[in-house]
Every structure is written in C-alpha cells, then in structure tokens.
C-alpha positions, 0 to 999 in steps of 0.5 A: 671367125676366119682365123678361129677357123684357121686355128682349130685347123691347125689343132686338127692337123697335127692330132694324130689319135690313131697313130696314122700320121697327121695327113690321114684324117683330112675328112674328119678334120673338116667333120670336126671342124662343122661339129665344133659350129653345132654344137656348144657342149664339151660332152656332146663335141666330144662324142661327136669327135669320138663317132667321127673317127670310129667311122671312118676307121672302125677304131674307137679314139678314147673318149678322154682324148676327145675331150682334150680337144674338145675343149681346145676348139670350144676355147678357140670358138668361144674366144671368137664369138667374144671378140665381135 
C-alpha cells in the first residue's frame, strides 16, 4: 500500500484544479489521500474531494473533475488491495 500511496500522491501533486500551483494544496493532498482509504464509492470520493477544497479555498472545483481523479486514486487503491 506504500507505493499505492506514493502514486496517489504523485497524482495529487500535480493537480492543480483552482489554478494556484501545485504547491498550494499540501492540505488537502493528505485530506485526499485519507478520504480515498474511507471511502470505496467514485460519487461519494468525489464529493468529498469537491468539499475538500471548497473549504479550504471557498471555491467550488467541478464536480466532473473530481470525478476524473476520483477514479484515478480508486484504480491505484484498488490495483493495491489486488495485489496482496
């Protein structure tokens, strides 16, 4: 799961949804990362995303992108958890 990790962090980092550079969400990239261990469901991980960075920034990213990485961080979950 250490290197599923690493990978979904790597993913997190260089998204950048509001536009603010990739160093600006280290927060969230880790808020991210423990929602993506709780929760199994595209649509609900990706609402959580969504309400991640309305939080922290006020602004609302499009759900359609939090899709799109939703279901990269599954796969990468999902790929890890197959191969034990």
């Amino acid at each position: 799961m250490k290197e599923a990790n690493e990978q979904m962090l790597e993913i997190l980092y260089q998204w950048d949804p509001l536009g603010y550079g990739d160093e600006a969400y280290e927060t969230e990239v880790f808020d991210v990362l423990q929602a993506v261990h709780v929760s199994d469901e595209p649509s609900h991980l990706s609402r959580k995303i969504q309400a991640i960075y309305e939080f922290s920034f006020e602004e609302i990213v499009p759900l359609k992108e939090c899709e799109k990485i939703a279901f990269q961080l599954l796969l990468i979950k999902n790929n890890a958890a197959c191969e034990r």
